[in-house]
MARPAMAR-392088 format. One line per field, with one value per residue (C-alpha): residue number from 0; residue in three letters; x, z, y. Coordinates in pm, whole numbers. Layout:
// residues N
torse	c(NUM, ...) $
sero	c(Ala, ...) $
xx	c(X, ...) $
zz	c(Z, ...) $
yy	c(Y, ...) $
END
This chain:
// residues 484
torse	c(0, 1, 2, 3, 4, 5, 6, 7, 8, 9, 10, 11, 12, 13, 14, 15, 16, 17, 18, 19, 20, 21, 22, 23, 24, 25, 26, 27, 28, 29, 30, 31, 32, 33, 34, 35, 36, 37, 38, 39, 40, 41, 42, 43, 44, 45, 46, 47, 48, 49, 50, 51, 52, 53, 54, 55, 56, 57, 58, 59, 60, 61, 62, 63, 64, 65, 66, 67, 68, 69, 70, 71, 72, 73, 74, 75, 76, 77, 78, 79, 80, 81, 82, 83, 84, 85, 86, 87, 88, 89, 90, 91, 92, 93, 94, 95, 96, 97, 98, 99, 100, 101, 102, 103, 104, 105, 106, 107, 108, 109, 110, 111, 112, 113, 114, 115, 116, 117, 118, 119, 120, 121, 122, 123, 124, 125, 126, 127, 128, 129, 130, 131, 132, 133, 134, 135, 136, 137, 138, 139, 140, 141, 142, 143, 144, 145, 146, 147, 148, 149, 150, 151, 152, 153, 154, 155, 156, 157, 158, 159, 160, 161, 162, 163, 164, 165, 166, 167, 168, 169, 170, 171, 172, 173, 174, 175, 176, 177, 178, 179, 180, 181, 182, 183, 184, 185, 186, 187, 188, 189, 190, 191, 192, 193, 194, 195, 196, 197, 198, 199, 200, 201, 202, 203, 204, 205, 206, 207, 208, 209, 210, 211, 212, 213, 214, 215, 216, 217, 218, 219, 220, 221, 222, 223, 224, 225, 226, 227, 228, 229, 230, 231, 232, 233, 234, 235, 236, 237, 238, 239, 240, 241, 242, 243, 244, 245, 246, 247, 248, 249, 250, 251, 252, 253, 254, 255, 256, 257, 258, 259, 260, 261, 262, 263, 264, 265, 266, 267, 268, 269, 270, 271, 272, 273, 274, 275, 276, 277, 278, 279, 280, 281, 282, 283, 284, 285, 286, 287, 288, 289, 290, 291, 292, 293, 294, 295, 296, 297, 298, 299, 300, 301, 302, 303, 304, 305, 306, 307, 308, 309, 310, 311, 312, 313, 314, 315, 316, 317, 318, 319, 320, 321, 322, 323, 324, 325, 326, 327, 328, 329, 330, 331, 332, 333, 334, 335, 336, 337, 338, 339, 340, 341, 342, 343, 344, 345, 346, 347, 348, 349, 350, 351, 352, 353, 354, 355, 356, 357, 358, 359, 360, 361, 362, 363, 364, 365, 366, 367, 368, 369, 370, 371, 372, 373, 374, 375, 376, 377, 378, 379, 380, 381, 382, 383, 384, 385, 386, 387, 388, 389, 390, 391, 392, 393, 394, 395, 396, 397, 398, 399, 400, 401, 402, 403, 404, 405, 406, 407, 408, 409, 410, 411, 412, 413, 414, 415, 416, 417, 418, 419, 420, 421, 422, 423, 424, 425, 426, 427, 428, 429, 430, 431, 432, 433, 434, 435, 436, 437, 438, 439, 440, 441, 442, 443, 444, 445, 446, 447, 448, 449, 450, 451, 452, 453, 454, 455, 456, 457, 458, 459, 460, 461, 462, 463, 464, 465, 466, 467, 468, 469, 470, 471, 472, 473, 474, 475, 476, 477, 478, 479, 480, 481, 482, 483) $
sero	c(Unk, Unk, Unk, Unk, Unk, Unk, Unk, Unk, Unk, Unk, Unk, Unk, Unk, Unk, Unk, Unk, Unk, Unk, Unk, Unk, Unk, Unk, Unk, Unk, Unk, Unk, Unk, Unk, Unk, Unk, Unk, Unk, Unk, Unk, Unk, Unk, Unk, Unk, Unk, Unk, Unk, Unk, Unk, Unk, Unk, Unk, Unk, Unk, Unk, Unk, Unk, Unk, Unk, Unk, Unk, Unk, Unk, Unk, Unk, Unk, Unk, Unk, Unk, Unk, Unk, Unk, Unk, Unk, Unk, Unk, Unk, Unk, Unk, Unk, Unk, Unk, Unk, Unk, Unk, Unk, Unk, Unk, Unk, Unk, Unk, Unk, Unk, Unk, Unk, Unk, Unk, Unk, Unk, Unk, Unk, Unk, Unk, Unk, Unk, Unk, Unk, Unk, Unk, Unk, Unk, Unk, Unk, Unk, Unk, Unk, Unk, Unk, Unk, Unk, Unk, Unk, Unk, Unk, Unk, Unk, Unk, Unk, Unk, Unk, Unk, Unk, Unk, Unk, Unk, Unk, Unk, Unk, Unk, Unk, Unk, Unk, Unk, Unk, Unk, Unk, Unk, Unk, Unk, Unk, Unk, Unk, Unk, Unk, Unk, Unk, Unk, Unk, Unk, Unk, Unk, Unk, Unk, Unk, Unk, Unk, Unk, Unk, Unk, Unk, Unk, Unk, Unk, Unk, Unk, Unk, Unk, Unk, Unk, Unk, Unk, Unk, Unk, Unk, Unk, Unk, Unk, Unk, Unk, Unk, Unk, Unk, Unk, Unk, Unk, Unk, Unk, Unk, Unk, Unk, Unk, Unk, Unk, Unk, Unk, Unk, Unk, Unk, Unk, Unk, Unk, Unk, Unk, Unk, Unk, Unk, Unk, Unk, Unk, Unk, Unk, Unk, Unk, Unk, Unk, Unk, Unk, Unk, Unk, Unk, Unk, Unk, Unk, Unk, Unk, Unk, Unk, Unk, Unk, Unk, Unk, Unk, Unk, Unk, Unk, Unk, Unk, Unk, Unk, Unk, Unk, Unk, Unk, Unk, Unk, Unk, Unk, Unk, Unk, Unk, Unk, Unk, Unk, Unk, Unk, Unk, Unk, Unk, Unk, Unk, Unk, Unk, Unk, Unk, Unk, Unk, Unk, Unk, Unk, Unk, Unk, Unk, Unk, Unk, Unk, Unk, Unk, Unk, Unk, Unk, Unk, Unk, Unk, Unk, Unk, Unk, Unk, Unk, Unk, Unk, Unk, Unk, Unk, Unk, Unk, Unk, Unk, Unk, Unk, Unk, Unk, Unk, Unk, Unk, Unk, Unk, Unk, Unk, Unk, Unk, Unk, Unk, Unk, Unk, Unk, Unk, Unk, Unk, Unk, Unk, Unk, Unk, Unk, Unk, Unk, Unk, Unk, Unk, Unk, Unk, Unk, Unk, Unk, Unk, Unk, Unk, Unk, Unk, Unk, Unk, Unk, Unk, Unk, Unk, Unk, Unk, Unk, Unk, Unk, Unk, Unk, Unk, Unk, Unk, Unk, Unk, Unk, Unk, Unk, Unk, Unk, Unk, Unk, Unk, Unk, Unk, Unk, Unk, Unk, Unk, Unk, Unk, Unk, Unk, Unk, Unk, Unk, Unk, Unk, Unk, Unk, Unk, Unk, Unk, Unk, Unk, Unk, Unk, Unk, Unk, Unk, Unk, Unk, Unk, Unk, Unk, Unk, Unk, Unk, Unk, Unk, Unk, Unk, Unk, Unk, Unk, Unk, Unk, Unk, Unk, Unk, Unk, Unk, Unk, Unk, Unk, Unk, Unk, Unk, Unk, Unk, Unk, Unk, Unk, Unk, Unk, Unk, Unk, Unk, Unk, Unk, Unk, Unk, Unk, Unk, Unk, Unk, Unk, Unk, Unk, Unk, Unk, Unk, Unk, Unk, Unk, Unk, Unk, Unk, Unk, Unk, Unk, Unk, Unk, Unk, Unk, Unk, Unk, Unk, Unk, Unk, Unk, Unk, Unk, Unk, Unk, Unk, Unk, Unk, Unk, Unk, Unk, Unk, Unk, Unk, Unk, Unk, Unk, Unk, Unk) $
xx	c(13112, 13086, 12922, 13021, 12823, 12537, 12547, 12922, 12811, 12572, 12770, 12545, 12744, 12511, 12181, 12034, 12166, 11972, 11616, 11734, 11944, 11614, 11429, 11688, 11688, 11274, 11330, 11493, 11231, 11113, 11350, 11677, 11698, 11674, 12063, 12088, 11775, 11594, 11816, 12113, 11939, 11863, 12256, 12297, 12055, 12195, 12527, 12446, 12259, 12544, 12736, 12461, 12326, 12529, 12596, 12298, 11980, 11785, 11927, 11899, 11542, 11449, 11654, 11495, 11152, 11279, 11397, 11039, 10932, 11172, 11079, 10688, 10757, 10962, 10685, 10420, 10584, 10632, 10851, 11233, 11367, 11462, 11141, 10985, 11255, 11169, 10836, 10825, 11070, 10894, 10545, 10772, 10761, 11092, 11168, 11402, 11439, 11089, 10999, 10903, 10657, 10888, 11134, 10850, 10741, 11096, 11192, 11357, 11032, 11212, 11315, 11346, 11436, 11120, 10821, 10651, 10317, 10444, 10474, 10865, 10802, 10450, 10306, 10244, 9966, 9890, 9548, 9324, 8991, 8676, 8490, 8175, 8121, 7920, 7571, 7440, 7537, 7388, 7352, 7463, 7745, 7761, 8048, 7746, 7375, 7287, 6952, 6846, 6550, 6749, 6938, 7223, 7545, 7791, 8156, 8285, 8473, 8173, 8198, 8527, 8655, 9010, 9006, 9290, 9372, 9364, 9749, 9847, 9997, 9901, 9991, 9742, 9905, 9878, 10029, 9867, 9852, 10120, 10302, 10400, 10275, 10042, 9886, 9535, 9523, 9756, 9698, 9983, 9921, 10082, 10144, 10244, 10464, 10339, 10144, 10421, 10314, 10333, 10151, 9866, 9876, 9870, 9601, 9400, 9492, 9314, 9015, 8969, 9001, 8767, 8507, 8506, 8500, 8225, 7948, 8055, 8055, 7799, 7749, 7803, 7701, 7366, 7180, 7459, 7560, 7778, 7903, 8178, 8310, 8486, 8813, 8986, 8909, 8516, 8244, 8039, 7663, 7557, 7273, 7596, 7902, 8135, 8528, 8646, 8707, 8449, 8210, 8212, 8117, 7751, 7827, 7811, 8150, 8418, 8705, 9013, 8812, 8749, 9084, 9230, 9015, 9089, 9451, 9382, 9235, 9468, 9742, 9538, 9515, 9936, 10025, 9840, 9988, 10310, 10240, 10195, 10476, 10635, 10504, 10286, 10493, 10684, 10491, 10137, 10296, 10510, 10170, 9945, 10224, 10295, 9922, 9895, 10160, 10061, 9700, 9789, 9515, 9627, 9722, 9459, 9388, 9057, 8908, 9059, 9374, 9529, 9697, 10086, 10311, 10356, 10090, 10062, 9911, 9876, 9958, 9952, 10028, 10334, 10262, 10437, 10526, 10638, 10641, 10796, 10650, 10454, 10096, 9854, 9656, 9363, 9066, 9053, 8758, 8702, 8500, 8339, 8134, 8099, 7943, 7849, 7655, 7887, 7950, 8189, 8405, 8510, 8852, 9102, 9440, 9442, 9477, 9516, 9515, 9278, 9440, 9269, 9344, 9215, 9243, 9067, 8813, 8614, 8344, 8064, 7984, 7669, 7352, 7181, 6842, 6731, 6411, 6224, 6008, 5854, 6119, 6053, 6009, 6312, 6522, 6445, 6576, 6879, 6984, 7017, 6705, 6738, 6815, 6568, 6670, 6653, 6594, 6870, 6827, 7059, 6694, 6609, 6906, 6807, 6471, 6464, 6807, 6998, 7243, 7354, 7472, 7725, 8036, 8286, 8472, 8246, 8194, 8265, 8519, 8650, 8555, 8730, 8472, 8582, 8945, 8698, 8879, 8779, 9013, 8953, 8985, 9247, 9355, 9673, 9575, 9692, 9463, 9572, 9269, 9143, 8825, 8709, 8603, 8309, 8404, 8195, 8212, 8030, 7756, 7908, 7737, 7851, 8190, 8348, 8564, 8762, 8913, 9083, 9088, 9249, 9062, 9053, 8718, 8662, 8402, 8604, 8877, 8607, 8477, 8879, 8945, 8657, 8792, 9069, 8943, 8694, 8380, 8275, 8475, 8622, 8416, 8273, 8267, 7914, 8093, 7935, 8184, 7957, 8102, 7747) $
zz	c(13077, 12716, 12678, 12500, 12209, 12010, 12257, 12237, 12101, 12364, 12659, 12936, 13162, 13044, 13174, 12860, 12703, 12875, 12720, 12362, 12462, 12607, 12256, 12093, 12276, 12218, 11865, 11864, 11969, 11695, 11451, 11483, 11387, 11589, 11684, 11718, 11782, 12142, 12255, 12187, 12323, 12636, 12650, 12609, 12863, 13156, 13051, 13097, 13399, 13561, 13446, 13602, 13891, 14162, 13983, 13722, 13929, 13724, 13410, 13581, 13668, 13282, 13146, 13426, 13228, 12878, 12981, 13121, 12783, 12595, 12782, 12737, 12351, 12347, 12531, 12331, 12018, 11807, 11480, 11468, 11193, 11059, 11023, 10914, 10649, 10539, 10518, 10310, 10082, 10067, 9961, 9689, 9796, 9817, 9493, 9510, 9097, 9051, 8667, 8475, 8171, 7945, 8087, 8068, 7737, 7539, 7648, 7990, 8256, 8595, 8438, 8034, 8075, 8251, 8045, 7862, 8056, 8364, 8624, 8571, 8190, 8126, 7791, 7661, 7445, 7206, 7221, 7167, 7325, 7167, 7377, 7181, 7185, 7490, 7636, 7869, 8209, 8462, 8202, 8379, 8244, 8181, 8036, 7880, 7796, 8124, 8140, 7780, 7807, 7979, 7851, 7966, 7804, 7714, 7724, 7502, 7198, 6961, 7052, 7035, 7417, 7451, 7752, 7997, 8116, 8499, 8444, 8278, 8303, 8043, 8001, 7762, 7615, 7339, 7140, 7321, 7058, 7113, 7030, 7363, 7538, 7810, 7984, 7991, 8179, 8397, 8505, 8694, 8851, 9157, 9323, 9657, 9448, 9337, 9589, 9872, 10222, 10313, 10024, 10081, 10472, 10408, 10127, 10443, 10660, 10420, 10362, 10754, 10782, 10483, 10711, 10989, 10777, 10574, 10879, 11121, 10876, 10707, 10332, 10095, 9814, 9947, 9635, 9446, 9475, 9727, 10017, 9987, 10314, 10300, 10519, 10562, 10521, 10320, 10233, 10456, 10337, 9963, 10161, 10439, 10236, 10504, 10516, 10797, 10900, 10787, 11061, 10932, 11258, 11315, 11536, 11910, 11951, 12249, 12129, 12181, 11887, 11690, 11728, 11641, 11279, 11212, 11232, 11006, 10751, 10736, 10724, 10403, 10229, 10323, 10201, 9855, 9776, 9870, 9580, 9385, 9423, 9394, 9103, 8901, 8698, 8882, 8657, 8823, 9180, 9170, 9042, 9310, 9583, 9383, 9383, 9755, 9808, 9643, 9756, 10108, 10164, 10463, 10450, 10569, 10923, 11100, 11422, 11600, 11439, 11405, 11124, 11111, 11002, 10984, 11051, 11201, 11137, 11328, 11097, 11201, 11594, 11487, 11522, 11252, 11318, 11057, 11259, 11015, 10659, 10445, 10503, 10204, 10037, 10227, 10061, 10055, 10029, 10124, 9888, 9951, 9674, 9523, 9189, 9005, 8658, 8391, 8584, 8536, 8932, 8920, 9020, 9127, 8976, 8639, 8389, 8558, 8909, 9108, 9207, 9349, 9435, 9435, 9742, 9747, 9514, 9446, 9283, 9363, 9170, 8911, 9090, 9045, 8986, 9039, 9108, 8821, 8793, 8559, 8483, 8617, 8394, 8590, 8505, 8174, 8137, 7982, 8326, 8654, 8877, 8955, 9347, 9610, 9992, 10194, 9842, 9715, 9322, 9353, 9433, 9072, 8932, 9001, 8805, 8417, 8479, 8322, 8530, 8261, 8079, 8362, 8260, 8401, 8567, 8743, 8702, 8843, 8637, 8583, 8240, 8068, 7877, 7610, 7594, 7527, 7789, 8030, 8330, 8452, 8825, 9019, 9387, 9342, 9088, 9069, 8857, 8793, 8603, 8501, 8710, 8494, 8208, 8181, 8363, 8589, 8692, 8532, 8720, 9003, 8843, 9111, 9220, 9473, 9515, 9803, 9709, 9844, 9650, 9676, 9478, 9467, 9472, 9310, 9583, 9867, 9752, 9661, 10028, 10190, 9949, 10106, 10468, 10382, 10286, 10577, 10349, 10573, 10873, 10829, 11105, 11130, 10804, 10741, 10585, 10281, 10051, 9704, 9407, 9156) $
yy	c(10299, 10181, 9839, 9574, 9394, 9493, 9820, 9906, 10268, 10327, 10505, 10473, 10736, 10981, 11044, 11157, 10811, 10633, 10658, 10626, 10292, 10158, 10252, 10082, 9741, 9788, 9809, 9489, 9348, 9115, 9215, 9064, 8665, 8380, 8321, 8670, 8808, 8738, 8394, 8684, 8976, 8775, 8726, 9104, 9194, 8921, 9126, 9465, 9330, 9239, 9574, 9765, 9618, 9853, 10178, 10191, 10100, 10354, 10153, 9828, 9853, 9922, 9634, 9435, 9513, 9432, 9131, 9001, 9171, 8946, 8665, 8659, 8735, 8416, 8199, 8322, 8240, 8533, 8499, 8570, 8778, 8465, 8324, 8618, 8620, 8248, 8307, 8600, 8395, 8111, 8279, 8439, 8812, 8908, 8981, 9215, 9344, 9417, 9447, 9803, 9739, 9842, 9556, 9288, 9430, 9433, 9063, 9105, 8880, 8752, 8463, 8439, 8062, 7993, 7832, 8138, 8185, 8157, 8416, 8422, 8523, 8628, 8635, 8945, 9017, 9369, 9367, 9726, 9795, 9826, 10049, 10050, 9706, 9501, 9498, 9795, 9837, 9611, 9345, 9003, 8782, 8407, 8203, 7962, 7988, 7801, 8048, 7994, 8206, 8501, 8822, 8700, 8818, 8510, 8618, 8344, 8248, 8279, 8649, 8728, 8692, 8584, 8345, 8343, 7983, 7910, 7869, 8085, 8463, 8705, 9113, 9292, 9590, 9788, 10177, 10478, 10792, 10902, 10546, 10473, 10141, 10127, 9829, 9771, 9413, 9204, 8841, 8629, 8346, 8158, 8445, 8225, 7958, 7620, 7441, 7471, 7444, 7787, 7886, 7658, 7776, 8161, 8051, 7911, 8217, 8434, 8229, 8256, 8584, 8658, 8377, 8618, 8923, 8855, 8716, 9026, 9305, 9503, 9383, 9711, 9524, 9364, 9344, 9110, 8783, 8657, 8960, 9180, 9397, 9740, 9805, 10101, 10508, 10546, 10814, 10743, 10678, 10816, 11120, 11195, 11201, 11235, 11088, 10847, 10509, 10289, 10143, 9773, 9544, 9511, 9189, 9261, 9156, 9289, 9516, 9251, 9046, 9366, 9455, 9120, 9087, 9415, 9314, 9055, 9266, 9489, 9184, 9067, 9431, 9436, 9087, 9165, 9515, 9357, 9109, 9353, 9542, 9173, 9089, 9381, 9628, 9910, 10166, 10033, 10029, 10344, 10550, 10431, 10548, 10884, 10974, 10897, 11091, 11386, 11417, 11293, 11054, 10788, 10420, 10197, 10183, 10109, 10225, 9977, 10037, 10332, 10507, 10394, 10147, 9806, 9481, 9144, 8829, 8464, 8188, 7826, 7883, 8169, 8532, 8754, 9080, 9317, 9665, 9867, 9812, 10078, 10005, 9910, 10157, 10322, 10093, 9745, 9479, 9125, 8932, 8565, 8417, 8736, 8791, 9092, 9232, 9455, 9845, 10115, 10160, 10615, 10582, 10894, 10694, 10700, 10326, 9996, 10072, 9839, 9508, 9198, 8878, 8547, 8359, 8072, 7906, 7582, 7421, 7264, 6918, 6938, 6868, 6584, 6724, 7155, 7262, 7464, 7687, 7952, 8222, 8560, 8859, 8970, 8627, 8716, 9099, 9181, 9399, 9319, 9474, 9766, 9775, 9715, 9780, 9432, 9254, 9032, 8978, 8679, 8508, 8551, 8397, 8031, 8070, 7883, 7755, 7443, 7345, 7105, 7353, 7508, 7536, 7222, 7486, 7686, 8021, 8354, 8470, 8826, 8996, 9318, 9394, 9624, 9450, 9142, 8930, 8712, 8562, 8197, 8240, 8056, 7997, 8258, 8488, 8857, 9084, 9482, 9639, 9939, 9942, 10267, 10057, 9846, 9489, 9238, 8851, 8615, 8377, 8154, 7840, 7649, 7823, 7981, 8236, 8434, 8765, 9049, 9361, 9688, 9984, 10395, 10497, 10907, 10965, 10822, 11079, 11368, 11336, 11329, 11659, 11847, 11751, 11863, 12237, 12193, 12155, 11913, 11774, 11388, 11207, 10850, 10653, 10448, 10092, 10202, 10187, 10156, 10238, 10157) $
END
C-alpha cells in the first residue's frame, strides 16, 4: 500500500519501512507551517489511521502515539514553521546575501539607497592603529574627568578618539603590507530593526535571561564592575587547567530549571552568532567556522545540554523551536552592568574575531547629591588594583567623584584603544573586534548595559588541544572562564 499525501513515497508494505516513515512524520514535528504543518499533519495522521487500523496494527499503534504527540505540541503552543519564519524575518535575520568586506568596502552595503550610516550601507572608515600609543594595562577608562584627582584615562576628542554615534554604523579598515584590506573594527546598529515589536520583545527576552544568568551563576570576573557569566566548553580553574563544560550554577536550583536557563543561554549565544552571520562580513564569519572546523573544538553545549544541533527559546507565551540549526560557537558570556579597565583577551582566531552584543541599556538620572569622601590612594592610581580574592575594586570607584561631570549619556562604552575609537553603546548594537589588542569599557557613570558576547579564548583552546593528545583528560570545567 502506497499512501497518499505528504507520505505517497513511503510504502508501508514493508516491514523495514516502517521505522523510517515514523522518523519522518517525527521530523515534522515543528517544522512544517501552520496550514500545513500540525492542523495538516493531524489530517495525514486521521488518514493513515483509517488506512491502517485492520491490517497495520503495528503501524497503527505508532501513529496512534504521534498523534497524542501532535496534539500536546498544539495545546502547549509551540511555533509553526510559519511563525518561526515571521519571527526570524521580522528581527531581520534572514538575510539571505550576506556581505564579504570586499563587497561592503568597494560600494556594494545591503542597500546603497539607504541613508549612509545605517546598517543597510555602513560607513566605512580607513583608519590605522597606533599601537604604541595609550596608558598601561589595567589603567581605567572614562569618557570625562568625573574623578579629577584620579589616573583615569579619558578616551575623548581632546585625545584623538573618533567617537561612534549611538546611531550610527561604522567599518574601520585599513591596507595590510601587503596592500590588501583588512578590518580592524565593526559597529552596526539595530541589529533587530527599528523599534518593532518583536524587536523590543526578543530585546526583553534577553534581558531576562541575562537576570537569571547573572544571580545563579558564578561571577568569573569578580573583581570588576558589574558580573559577567561564562557558558559553554572552559579551562577549568587557572592551578587545574582542565577542558569541559563549565560548572556555572552555584544556586541550589532543581535540574528542569537548570535545564531550562541553560536553554536560554544557549538561545542567546545562537540568536547573536546568527546576527552575525546576518549582518558582520562573510570573511569574519566564514573564519570563525573554518578554524572550528579544523581544530575540532565543539559548539556550545552545557551540562545540561548536550552537544548537538539546534536551540529553543520561550518568547512572550510561544515556544520556538529551531531543531536543526548550527549551534553557536563553544564560548559565550552574559554580561549585566559590566565594566572593565584597558587588557589584552589571547585569542586562537586570528583579527577581528570576538563579537558581542548589546542587549539592553539605560541610564540612571544625575543624582541629586553623592556622598564624598577622601579619595583613596587606590582611587587615585593610574591602574586598576591589582586583584584581591572576595574584594571588589568597584568599591573604590565612587571615592573623589563628581557626578556633575558624568557624561549626559552615561557611560560604559567600548574603547579600541590603539585604533583610538570609542563606541557609544546602544540597545541593538553589533561589535566584531579584535579582542588581541588593548580595549576596555569606560566607567558606567550611571549606565547600564546587557550584553552577550561570543569570544575564543587561547587557553580554553590550549587546554582542548592537550585533551585531545591525552595530556590531560577533558573532565569537569570550573566556570572560570578568565581571560586577564
Amino acid at each position: 500500500m502506497v499512501l497518499p499525501g505528504l507520505l505517497e513515497d513511503l510504502d508501508i508494505a514493508k516491514a523495514e519501512k516502517v521505522e523510517a516513515f515514523v522518523k519522518t512524520l517525527d521530523k515534522l514535528l515543528g517544522i512544517s507551517g501552520k496550514s500545513e504543518g500540525y492542523q495538516g499533519l493531524l489530517r495525514q495522521i486521521r488518514l493513515c489511521l483509517d488506512l491502517t487500523r485492520h491490517k497495520h496494527p503495528r503501524l497503527f499503534g505508532a501513529l496512534n502515539t504521534l498523534k497524542g504527540l501532535v496534539h500536546r505540541q498544539l495545546k502547549e503552543g509551540i511555533a509553526t514553521h510559519l511563525q518561526k519564519r515571521t519571527l526570524v524575518y521580522q528581527l531581520h535575520l534572514a538575510q539571505k546575501n550576506p556581505k564579504s568586506l570586499a563587497d561592503l568596502v568597494s560600494g556594494s552595503p545591503f542597500d546603497p539607497d539607504a541613508p549612509k550610516g545605517s546598517i543597510m550601507n555602513p560607513l566605512i572608515v580607513w583608519r590605522r592603529r597606533e599601537m604604541s600609543f595609550g596608558p598601561p594595562l589595567r589603567t581605567v577608562l572614562a569618557d570625562t574627568r568625573c574623578r579629577p584627582n584620579s589616573g583615569d584615562f579619558i578616551s575623548d576628542d581632546a585625545a584623538g578618539f573618533y567617537r561612534v554615534g549611538a546611531d550610527e554604523s561604522v567599518i574601520f579598515v585599513d591596507k595590510d603590507g601587503y596592500g590588501k584590506t583588512s578590518l580592524h573594527l565593526c559597529v552596526l546598529r539595530q541589529v533587530f530593526g527599528n523599534q518593532s515589536a518583536q524587536a523590543e520583545a526578543i530585546l526583553r527576552w534577553f534581558q531576562h535571561t541575562i537576570d537569571n544568568a547573572v544571580t545563579e551563576r558564578r561571577d568569573v570576573r569578580p573583581t570588576h564592575d558589574g558580573r559577567m557569566v561564562q557558558i559553554g566548553w572552559n579551562a577549568g580553574p587557572r592551578h587545574a587547567r582542565v577542558f569541559g563544560l563549565a560548572k556555572s550554577f552555584t544556586k541550589n536550583l532543581d535540574e528542569e530549571t537548570k535545564t531550562a536557563h541553560d536553554h536560554d543561554a544557549i538561545a542567546a549565544a545562537n540568536i547573536v552568532w546568527g546576527a552575525a552571520k546576518t549582518w558582520l562580513p562573510t570573511d569574519v564569519t566564514n573564519g570563525i567556522d573554518a578554524a572550528l572546523s579544523k581544530t575540532g573544538m565543539p559548539r556550545i553545549a552545557t551540562r545540561n545540554v548536550s552537544e548537538g544541533t539546534g536551540f529553543c527559546l520561550q518568547l512572550e507565551g510561544q515556544k520556538y523551536l529551531f531543531p536543526h540549526y548550527e549551534r553557536a560557537p563553544p564560548e559565550a558570556y552574559l554580561t549585566r552592568d559590566y565594566s572593565s579597565s584597558l587588557h589584552k583577551d589571547p585569542c586562537y582566531i586570528s583579527g577581528p574575531s570576538a563579537i558581542s552584543l548589546n542587549v539592553g541599556r539605560s541610564v540612571d538620572p544625575l543624582p541629586a547629591s553623592f556622598p564624598s569622601a577622601a579619595p583613596s590612594s587606590a582611587s587615585l592610581s593610574q591602574t586598576r588594583p591589582r586583584r584581591i580574592p572576595g574584594h571588589n575594586v568597584s568599591t573604590n570607584n565612587t571615592l573623589a567623584e563628581n557626578p556633575s561631570l558624568w557624561p549626559a549619556d552615561g557611560g560604559g562604552h567600548f574603547v579600541d584603544m590603539s585604533l583610538k575609537v570609542v563606541v557609544e553603546q546602544a540597545a541593538g548594537t553589533l561589535l566584531n573586534f579584535d579582542s588581541t589588542k588593548p580595549h576596555g569599557t569606560t566607567r558606567l557613570c550611571g549606565a547600564h548595559n546587557y550584553t552577550v558576547s561570543i569570544t575564543f579564548s587561547a587557553h580554553i583552546m590550549a587546554a582542548f588541544e592537550k585533551a585531545k593528545i591525552g595530556m590531560t583528560d577533558a573532565g569537569e570545567g570550573a566556570g572560570d572562564g578568565n581571560h586577564d
